[in-house]
Structures are given as structure tokens and as C-alpha cells.
C-alpha positions in Angstrom: -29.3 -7.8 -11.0 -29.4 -5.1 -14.1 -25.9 -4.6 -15.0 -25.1 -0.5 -15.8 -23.2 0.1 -18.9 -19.8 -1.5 -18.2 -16.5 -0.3 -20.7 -16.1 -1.6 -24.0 -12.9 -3.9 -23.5 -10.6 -1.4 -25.1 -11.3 0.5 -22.4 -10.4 -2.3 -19.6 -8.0 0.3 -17.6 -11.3 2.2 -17.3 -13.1 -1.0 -15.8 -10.7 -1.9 -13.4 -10.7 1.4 -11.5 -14.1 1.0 -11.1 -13.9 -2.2 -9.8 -11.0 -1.3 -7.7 -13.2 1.8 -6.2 -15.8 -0.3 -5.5 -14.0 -3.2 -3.7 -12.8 0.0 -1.6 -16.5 0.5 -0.4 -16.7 -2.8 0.2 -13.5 -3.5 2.3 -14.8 -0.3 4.3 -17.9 -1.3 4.9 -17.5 -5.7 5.6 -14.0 -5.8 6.4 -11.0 -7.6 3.7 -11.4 -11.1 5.0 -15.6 -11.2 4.8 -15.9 -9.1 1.4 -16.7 -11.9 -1.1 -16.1 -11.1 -4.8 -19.9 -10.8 -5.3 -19.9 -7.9 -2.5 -17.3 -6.2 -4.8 -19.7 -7.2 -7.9 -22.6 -5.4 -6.5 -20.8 -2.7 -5.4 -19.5 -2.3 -8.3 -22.6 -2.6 -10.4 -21.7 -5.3 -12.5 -21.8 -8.9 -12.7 -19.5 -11.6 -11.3 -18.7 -12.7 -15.0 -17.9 -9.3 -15.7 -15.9 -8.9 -12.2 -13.9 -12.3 -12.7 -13.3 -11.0 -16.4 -11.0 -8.4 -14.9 -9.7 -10.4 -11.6 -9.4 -14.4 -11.9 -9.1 -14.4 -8.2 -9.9 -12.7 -5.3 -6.2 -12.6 -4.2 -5.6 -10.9 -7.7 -8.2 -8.4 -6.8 -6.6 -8.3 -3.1 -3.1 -7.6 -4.7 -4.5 -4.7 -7.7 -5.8 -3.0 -4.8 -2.9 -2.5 -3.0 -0.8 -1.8 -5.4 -3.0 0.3 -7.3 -3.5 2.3 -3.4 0.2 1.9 -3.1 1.0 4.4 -5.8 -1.8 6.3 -5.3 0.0 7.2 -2.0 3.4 6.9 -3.0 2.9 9.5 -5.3 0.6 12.0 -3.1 3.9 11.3 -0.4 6.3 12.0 -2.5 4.7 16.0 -3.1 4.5 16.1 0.9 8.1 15.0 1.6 10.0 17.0 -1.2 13.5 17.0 -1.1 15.0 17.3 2.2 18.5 17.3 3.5 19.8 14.5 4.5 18.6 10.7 3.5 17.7 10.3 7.5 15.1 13.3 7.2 14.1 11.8 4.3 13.3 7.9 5.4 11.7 9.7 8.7 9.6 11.8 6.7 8.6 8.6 4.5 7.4 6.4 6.8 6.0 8.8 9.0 3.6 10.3 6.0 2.8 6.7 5.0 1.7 5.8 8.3 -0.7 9.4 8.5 -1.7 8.4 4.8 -3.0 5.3 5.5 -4.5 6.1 9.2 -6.6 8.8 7.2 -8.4 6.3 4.4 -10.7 4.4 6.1 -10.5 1.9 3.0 -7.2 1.5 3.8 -7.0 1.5 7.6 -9.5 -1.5 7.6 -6.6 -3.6 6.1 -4.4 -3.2 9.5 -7.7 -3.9 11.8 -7.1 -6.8 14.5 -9.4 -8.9 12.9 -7.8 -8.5 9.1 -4.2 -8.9 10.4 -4.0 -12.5 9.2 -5.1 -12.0 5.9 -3.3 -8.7 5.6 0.2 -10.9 6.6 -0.5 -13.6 4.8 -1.0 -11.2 1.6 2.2 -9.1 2.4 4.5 -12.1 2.1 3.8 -12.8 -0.9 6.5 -11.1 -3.4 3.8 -9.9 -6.0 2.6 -7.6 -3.8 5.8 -6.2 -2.5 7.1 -6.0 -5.9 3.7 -3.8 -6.5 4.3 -1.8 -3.6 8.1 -1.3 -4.3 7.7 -0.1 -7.5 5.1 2.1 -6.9 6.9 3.7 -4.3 10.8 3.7 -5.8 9.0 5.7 -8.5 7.7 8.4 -6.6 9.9 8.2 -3.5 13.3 6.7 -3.5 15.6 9.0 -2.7 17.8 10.5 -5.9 21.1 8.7 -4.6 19.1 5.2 -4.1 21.2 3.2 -6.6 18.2 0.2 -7.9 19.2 -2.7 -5.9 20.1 -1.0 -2.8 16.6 1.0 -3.4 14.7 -2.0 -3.9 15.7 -3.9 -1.0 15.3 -0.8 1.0 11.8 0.2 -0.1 11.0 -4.0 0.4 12.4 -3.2 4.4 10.5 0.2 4.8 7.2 -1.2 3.4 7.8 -4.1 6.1 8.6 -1.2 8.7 4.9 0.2 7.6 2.9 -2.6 7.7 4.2 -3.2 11.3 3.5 0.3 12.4 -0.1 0.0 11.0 -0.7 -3.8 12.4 0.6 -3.3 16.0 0.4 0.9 16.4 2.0 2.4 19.0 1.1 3.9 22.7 1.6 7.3 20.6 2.6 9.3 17.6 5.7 10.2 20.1 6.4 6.7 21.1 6.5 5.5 17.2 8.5 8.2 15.9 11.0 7.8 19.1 11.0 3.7 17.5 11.7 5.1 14.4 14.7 7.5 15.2 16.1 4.7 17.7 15.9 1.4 16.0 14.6 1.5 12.4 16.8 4.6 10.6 20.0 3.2 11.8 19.5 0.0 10.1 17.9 2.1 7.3 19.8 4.8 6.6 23.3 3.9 4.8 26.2 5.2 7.2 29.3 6.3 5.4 32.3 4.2 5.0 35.0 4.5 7.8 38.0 5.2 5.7 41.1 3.6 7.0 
């Protein structure tokens, strides 16, 4: 294979998006759990040396992906939503544009497909990628009275809430955004203190 000019290693940040755009292709068009780390090579126009120069693994490119699409969304989300109201607009507004966001990149979707679901769960457990995900997204999204650690564990819940959505969709748009109001924003949203 003829190699095309690849970054000089100062610009490595520069590499790894390429990389990281081509492994999108690649996921699109073979699926996570059959693209190999020579599909993503090709794609990608380099060589495997050059790939595994970037990413040791393929779970480390698995995990740069995500999180790298993670922000990427977080912070096109975080324009959409705004500031609204009250925090229960707000965690409605979340999820529900993270779910559309996703649904929409086919590079993405692909992820949450039947056949990917055990590689996608097995890769959400781990903590590197939730840490990715949850920094990402406090960054862009938490909402301004999110203290850190209540934010954190929150974002960690709402990420969860996601993946679930995207693995095991609902009947509707209706029927998840009635799951949503019913059973996932009460144990969300923090509910003021009875005072005594």
C-alpha cells in the first residue's frame, strides 16, 4: 500500500483526527465489532505501523472515538438546549437531543445496532470511557447549578439513560419521551428539600 503524506509528529493531534474520521467510515460501512484496525488503516490511508503509532489497541481507538464524538455532540447540544427554566426542562431537553443526535450519524447509530450491542456494553462499562463521555459533556452541558460531584455522577446516570434509549429504542418518540417524564427525571432531577 503507498502511504499519503501522514503529519509530522508535532502535529500528532492532526493525525489522530484523521484516523478517528476514518475509523468513522469504517464503523459505518463493516459494523464496530468486524472493523479490524487494518480496515481503519486503509481507510485511513496509512499504514498499520503508523495507525498503532497513534492507538496501541483497538479498544484505545474504540474509546478516542467515543469520546472524541462525545464532545463533538456535547458541544453541538449544548447550542440547541440553551438555557431553559427549570433543571427538569433542561435534563428532558438533554437526553432527548442526544438521542436525535446520535439517531442522525449513521457512524454513530451503527454503535447501538443489535448486532454491536455486546461490544458497545462491554465498552460502556468500562470507566475510561465514561470518564471521556462525562467530561465531555459536563463541559458543554451540565447545568450552571451542577455542583462537580453531583454533576459527575449525574452526567455518568444520564449517559447510562442514553445508551439504553439507543440499545433497546422505543415503540415511539412518544412512548420514550413519556419513559423519560415518568421514570428517569424523577430520579434525575434533584427535588428540593422538605423543610421541617
Amino acid at each position: 500500500m503507498t502511504e499519503t503524506r501522514w503529519p509530522r509528529s508535532d502535529e500528532s493531534a492532526q493525525a489522530k483526527t484523521r484516523i478517528l474520521n476514518a475509523a468513522g467510515r469504517a464503523f459505518e460501512a463493516r459494523g464496530v465489532g468486524l472493523t479490524t484496525m487494518s480496515d481503519v488503516a486503509q481507510a485511513a490511508g496509512c499504514s498499520r505501523a503508523t495507525l498503532y503509532r497513534y492507538f496501541r489497541t483497538r479498544h484505545d481507538l474504540h474509546v478516542a472515538f467515543v469520546a472524541r464524538r462525545g464532545q463533538e455532540l456535547a458541544a453541538e447540544i449544548s447550542e440547541r438546549v440553551g438555557h431553559l427554566d427549570t433543571p427538569t426542562e433542561h435534563w428532558r431537553k438533554l437526553i432527548q437531543e442526544s438521542v436525535r443526535s446520535v439517531r442522525k450519524r449513521p457512524e454513530l447509530l451503527v454503535w447501538f445496532e443489535p448486532e454491536q450491542a455486546g461490544h458497545t456494553a462491554r465498552l460502556s462499562r468500562g470507566s475510561e470511557l465514561l470518564k471521556a463521555l462525562t467530561h465531555g459533556f459536563m463541559d458543554s452541558i451540565a447545568p450552571p447549578t451542577e455542583t462537580p460531584s453531583n454533576g459527575d455522577l449525574r452526567l455518568r446516570w444520564m449517559i447510562r439513560i442514553i445508551i439504553s434509549l439507543l440499545s433497546m429504542p422505543g415503540e415511539s418518540e412518544q412512548e420514550e419521551s413519556e419513559i423519560v417524564d415518568r421514570f428517569i427525571l424523577p430520579g434525575l432531577v434533584e427535588q428540593p428539600s422538605p423543610t421541617h
